[in-house]
N, C-alpha and C positions, 0 to 999 in steps of 0.2 A: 066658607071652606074650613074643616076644624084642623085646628095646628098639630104638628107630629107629636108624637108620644101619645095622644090624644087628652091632651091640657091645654088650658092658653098657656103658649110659652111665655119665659121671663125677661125675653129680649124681645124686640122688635126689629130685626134685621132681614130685610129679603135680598133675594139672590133675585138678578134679574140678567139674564142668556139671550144668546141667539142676537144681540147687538150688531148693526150694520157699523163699520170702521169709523166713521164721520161724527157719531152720537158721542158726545161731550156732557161732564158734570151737568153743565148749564141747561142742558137740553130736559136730563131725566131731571133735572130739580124744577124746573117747570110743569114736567108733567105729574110728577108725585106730590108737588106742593098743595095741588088742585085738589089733593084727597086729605091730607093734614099737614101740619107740622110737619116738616121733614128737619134730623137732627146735622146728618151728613150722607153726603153722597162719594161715592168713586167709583171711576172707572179705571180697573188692571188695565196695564200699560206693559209691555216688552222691555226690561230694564237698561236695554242700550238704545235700540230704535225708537223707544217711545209710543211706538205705534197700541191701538186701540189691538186687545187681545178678544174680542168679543163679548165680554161682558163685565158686573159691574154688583156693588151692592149699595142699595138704600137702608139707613136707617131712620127710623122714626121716635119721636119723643115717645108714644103710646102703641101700645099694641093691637088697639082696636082700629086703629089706623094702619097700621101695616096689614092687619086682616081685609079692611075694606080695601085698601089698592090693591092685595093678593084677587082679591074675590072682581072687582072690576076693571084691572088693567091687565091680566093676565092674559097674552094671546092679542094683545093690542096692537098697532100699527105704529114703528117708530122709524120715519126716514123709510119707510115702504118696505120694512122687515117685521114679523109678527117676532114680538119678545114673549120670552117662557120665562115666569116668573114663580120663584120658589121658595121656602124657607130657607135660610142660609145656614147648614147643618157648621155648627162649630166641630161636634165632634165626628173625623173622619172617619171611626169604626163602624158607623151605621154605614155608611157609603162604599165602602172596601168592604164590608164583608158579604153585599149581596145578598143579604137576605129578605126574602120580598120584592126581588127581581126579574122579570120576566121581559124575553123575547120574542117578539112579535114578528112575522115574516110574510114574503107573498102578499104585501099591502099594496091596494090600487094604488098607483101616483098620484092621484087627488088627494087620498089622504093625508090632512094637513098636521098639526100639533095636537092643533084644538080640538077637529073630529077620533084622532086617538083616545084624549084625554077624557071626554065625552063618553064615548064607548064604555073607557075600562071604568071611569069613577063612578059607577053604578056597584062594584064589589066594595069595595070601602075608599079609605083615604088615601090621595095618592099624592106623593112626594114629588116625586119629577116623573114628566115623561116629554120623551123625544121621539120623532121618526128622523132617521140619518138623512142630508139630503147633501148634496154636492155642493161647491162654493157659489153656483148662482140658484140655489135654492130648492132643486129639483130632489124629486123624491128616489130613495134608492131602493125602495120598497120592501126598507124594514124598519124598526123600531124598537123602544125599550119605555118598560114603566115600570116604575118603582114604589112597591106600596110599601103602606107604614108598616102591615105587619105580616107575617107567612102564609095566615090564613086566609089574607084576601088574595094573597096571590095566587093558593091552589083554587078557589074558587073561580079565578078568571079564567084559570089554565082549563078548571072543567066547563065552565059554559061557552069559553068564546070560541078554543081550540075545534078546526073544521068548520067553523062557522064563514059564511058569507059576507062580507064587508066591502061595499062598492060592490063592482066585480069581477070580487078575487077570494078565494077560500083559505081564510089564512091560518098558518098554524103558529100556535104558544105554547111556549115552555121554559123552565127555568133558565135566567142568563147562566151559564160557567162564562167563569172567567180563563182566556188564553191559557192560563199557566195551569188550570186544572183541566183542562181536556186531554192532555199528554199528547204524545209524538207517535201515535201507531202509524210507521211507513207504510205495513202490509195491509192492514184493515182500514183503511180510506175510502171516505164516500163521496167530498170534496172533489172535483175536477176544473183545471184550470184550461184555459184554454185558448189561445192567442193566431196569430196569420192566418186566418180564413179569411176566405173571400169576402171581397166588401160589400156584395151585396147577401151577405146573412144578417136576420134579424134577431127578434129574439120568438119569432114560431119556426123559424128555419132550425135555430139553434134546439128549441124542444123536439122538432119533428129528427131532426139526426142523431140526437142523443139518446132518445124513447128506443129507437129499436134495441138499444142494450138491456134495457130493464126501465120499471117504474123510475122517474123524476121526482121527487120531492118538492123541490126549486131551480131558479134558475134565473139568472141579470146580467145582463147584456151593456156592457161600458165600456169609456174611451180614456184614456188617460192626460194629458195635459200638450200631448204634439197631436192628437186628433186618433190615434190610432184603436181601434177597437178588441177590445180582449173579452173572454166569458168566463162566469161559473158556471158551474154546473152539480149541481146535490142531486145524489143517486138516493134509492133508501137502502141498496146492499153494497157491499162492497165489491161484490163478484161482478153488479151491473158496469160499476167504476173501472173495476180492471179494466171489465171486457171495452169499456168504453178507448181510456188509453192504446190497447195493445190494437185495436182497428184503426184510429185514427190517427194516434202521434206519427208524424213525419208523413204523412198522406200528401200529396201535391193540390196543393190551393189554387190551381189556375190561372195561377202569375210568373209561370214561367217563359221567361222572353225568348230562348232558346241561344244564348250565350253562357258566360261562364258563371258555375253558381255561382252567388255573393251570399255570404255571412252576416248574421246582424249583428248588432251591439254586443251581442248576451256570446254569438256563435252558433247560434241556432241560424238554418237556410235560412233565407228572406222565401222560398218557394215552396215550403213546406209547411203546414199545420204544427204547431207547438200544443200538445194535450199531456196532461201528466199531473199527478197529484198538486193538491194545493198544498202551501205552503204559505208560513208566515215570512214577512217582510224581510225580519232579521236573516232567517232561515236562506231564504233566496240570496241576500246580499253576501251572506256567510258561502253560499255554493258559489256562486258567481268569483269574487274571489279567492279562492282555491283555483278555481278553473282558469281564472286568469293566470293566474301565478305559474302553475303547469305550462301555460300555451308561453309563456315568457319565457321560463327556463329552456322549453327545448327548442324554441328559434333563438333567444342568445341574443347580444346583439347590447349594445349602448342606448340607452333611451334618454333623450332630451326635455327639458322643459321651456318651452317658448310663450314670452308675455308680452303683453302690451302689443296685440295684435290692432290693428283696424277692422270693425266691425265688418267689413266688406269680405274678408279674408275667409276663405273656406277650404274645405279637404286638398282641393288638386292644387290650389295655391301656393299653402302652405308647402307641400310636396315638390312642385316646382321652384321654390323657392333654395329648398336643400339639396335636391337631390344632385347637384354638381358638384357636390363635397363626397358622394359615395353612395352605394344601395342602401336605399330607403327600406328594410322589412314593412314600416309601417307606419303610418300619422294617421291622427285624429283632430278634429279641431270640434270643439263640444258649443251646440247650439240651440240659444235661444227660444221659448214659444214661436217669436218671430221669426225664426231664423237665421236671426242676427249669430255672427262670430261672440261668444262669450269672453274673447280676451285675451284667450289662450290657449293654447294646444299643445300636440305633444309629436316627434319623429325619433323614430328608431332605426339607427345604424345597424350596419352588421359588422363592425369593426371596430374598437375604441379610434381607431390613430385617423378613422375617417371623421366619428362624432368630435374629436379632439378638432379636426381642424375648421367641423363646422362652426364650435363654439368660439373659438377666434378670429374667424372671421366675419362672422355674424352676429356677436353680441355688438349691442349699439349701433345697428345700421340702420339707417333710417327708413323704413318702408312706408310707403304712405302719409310720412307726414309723421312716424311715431320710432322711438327707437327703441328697437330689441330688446328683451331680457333675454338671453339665452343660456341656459345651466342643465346641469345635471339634474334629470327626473327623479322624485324623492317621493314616495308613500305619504302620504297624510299622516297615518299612526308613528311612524317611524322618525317622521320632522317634527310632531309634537312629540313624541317622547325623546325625542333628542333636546328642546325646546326646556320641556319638562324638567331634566337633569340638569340644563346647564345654570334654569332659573328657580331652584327649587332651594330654599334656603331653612338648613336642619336648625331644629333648636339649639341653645344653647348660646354665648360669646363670653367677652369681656365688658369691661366696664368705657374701654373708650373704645374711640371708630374702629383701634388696631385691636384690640383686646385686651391693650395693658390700660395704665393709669395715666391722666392727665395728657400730655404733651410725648409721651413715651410710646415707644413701638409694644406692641404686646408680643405675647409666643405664640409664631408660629400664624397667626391671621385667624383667632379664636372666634371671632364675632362671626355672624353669621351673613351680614352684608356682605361682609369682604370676600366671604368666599364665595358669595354669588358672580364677583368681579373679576374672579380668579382667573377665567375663562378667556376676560377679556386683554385688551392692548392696554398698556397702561396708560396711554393718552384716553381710551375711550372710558377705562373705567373712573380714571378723575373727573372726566364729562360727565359720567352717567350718573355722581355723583352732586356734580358742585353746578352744574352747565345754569341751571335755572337764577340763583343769585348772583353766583361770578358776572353771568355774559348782558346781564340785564331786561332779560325777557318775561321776570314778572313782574304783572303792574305794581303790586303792592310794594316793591321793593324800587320803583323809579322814584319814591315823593323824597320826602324831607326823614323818615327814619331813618337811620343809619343801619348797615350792613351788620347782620351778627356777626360777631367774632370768636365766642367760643367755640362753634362747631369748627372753624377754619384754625386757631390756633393749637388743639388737638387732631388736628391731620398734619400741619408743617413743622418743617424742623430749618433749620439755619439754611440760608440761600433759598429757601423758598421749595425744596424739597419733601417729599415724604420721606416719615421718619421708616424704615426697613427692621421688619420685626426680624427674632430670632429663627422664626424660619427662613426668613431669605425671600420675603416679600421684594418684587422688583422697585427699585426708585423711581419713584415719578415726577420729571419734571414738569414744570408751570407751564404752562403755554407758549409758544413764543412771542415775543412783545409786550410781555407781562413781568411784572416785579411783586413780593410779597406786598411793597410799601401802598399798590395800588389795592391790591388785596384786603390790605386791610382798612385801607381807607375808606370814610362814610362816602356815601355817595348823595352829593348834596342835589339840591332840584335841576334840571336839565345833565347831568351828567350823564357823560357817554362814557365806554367801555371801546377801546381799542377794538379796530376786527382786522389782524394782520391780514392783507392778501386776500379780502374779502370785498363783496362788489355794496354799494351803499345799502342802508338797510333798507328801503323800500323796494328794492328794483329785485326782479325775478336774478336767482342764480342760474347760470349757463351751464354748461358742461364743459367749455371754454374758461370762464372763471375760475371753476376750481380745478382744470388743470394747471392753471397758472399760480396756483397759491401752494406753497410750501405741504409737504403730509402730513408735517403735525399739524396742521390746522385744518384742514379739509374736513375733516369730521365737524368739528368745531362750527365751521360755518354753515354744513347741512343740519346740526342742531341748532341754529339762530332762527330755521327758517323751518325745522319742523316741530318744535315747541310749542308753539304757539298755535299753531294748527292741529297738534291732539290736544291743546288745553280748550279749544273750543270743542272738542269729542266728549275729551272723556276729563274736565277738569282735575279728579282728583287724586288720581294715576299718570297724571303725564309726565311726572319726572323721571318715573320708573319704566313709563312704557317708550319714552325717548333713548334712555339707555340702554332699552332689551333691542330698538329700532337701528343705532346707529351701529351694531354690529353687522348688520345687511353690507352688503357691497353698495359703495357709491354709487354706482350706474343704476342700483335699484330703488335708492333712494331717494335720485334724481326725478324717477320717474312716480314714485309715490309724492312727489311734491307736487308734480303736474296732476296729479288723479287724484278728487278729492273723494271719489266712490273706493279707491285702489288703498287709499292711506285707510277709509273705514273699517273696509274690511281686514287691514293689516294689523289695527288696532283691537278691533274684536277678536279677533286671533290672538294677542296679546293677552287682553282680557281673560282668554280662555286657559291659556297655558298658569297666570296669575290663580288663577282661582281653584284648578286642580292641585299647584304647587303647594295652597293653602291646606287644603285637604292634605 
């Protein structure tokens, strides 16, 4: 196979796709070694979960060796997945700019990578080609190939386009990209199409749509709860209309002959949904609008309930509230399986009801698990609140405070400090100091002694912070602490006071730390969750501890118990860090 640009290239790097989850460095350096030297291997990896992103690149000592395993591994079987093997384009403008791109449609389901590849590399040299197929490998019967230069690609467009392939007559022509097709609402040919009956297939679906006009295409899918939806391409747009304005909202044959029900979206569950296609963002951008409308004019307090038992569903949930007042409405969002996801949501039609549900309901223990129960908050809305509070502007001073050495500065000019601003002053001396003070990193249990210049530029006499000229709040020690401990080394086997706290092995209760003092309660749920984002996310866990221990204790109780609940709380962390950075 000749290399892109049509030169031997100066690197030997292939790109190798289409990887099953399992397939590991060691796996490809076994199979690529077989063909030469192999220099190095990797496999893309997900930067918090780890997990295998599907693919991977080899490089090779020589080039004529990354040629021979392009030319006979490509299309091979690895872990019972055919991998698509490519040159590995360094520069992304040949690939973003599509040119020499073509899309291929109305492909049999037999066709695999390799019989595409096949097909089209009879015009010239071809860079990557794919047919789309769903996560267990099925074809969606379309595809994309990508030649090295424009003129192979109009040559494929003129021989293959109408041509017979399997059989199926399929049509070619240049990819657009999403954002160059534009947004014509009135001229659409695209038809989407969802709640029909279940026994349509996909000749039911051509025979009912044809009487509007000629079809172009047309595929017939299910989404990930089983449920069956269609497109449908017109070649006019007048067949498109006419197709809508006959079918949207037409009765599907699943009407039980009770009260109608609404689906997720608020479309009947008993009527045909037909109507322009639309892109994803597009849909999620309608959908909420439309939510937000149906919110405003029922009114009403909306709750947010976690830490459900998997067992937990719609009317459960429901009966669970609804003796604190009219329910307008609950959801509880569910699983492939089924299963309760965690959490759900009920809607009051009066603050002074949702008020007394939250108190009497937070913390009770259902099933074995206890409550979170709060006030329902947007996503975009808790991160951008998230966002402000932990977004830290350029700019400070020269010490912790802003001023010099031992000294308060003006005003809290540093930029740490003002991310702390927000917080209690007890939590922000934790959020600060918890990890050396309280003894919970290893590196700091041996025989080194405790820094002490970070810690003598934060105290001032009595073991105080020093209060800058703005009027920075004072922060007392801990209680059961003294500067002298403070500054003391901490020699091998020493321990660290824990006022009012339960031994360090033993699980914290909710008992326990009612029983211990406020200023320390915080304090002890950082002893026990330190350590557990330092095995997540080791190099952020000082910072993601202190953005954590503003959470209400009852939530943090229960993030101790969930080590799925603490993940995802920390990934969320991660995320607000890393937009703040931006």
């Amino acid at each position: 196979m000749a290399a892109p640009g049509g030169a031997v290239p100066q690197f030997a790097s292939l790109y190798v796709g289409d990887l099953h989850p399992d397939v590991t460095e060691a796996m490809l350096y076994e199979i690529f070694n077989s063909v030469g030297p192999v220099a190095s291997i990797r496999v893309c990896r997900d930067s918090v979960s780890r997990k295998s992103l599907g693919y991977g690149y080899v490089n090779f000592h020589n080039v004529s060796d990354a040629e021979r395993a392009l030319d006979t591994l490509n299309y091979s079987s690895i872990k019972g997945r055919s991998c698509r093997i490519m040159w590995s384009q360094r520069d992304p403008s040949l690939r973003k700019s599509g040119a020499g791109n073509i899309y291929v449609k109305n492909l049999d389901k037999n066709i695999d990578n390799k019989a595409l590849y096949d097909t089209f590399s009879l015009f010239g040299n071809i860079l990557s080609c794919k047919v789309a197929t769903d996560p267990t490998g099925n074809s969606y019967g379309y595809g994309f190939v990508h030649y090295e230069t424009e003129e192979a690609a109009k040559q494929a467009i003129e021989k293959v386009d109408g041509m017979m392939i399997g059989e199926k007559t399929v049509q070619v022509c240049h990819f657009q990209k999403r954002d160059d097709k534009g947004d014509d609402k009135e001229n659409f040919t695209n038809v989407y199409v969802k709640n029909f009956p279940d026994d349509w297939d996909e000749d039911k679906i051509h025979s009912t749509f044809s009487e509007y006009g000629p079809i172009s295409s047309h595929a017939l899918r299910k989404d990930n709860k089983g449920r069956p939806f269609a497109f449908v391409a017109f070649e006019s747009s007048e067949a498109a209309k006419a197709a809508v304005e006959a079918i949207h909202m037409k009765p599907n044959g699943m009407d039980d002959g009770g009260e109608e029900r609404l689906g997720p979206d608020g479309h009947p569950e008993n009527k045909i949904y037909c109507s322009r296609a639309q892109t994803k963002s597009e849909r999620q951008a309608e959908l909420r609008s439309k939510f937000a409308a149906m919110d405003a004019s029922k009114g009403g307090v909306n709750l947010y309930v976690k830490n459900l038992d998997d067992s937990i569903d719609e009317p459960t949930l429901k009966e669970l509230f609804e003796q604190f007042g009219t329910i307008t409405s609950s959801a509880v969002p569910l699983d492939s399986n089924g299963k309760c996801k965690g959490f759900g949501f009920v809607c009051f039609a009066s603050p002074d009801e949702a008020t007394k549900a939250v108190t009497e309901m937070h913390l009770k223990v259902i099933k074995g698990k206890p409550l979170y129960v709060g006030l329902a908050e947007k996503r975009e809305a808790r991160q951008e609140r998230l966002r402000q509070r932990y977004s830290m502007p350029s700019g400070g001073g020269k010490g912790m405070m802003g001023g010099k050495g031992d000294k308060g500065g003006k005003g809290g000019n540093n930029p740490n400090m003002r991310g702390m601003m927000g917080m209690m002053p007890q939590q922000a001396m934790m959020g600060m100091m918890r990890p050396p003070m309280m003894g919970m990193m290893p590196q700091m249990m041996g025989k080194a002694p405790m820094p002490k210049a970070p810690m003598m530029g934060m105290m001032g006499k009595g073991g105080q912070m020093m209060p800058g000229k703005g009027g920075m709040p004072t922060m007392p020690m801990p209680m059961g602490m003294n500067p002298a401990m403070m500054m003391r080394p901490m020699g091998p086997g020493a321990m660290m006071p824990r006022p009012g706290g339960p031994p360090g092995g033993g699980q914290l209760s909710p008992a326990a730390l009612a029983n211990a003092p406020p200023s320390v309660q915080k304090q002890m749920i950082g002893e026990k969750l330190f350590p557990m984002i330092s095995k997540i996310h080791p190099d952020q866990a000082g910072k993601i501890t202190g953005m954590m221990l503003e959470m209400d204790n009852s939530e943090l109780l229960i993030l101790l118990d969930s080590e799925q609940q603490l993940k995802n709380k920390v990934d969320e962390a991660l995320r607000v860090l890393q937009s703040a950075k931006n």
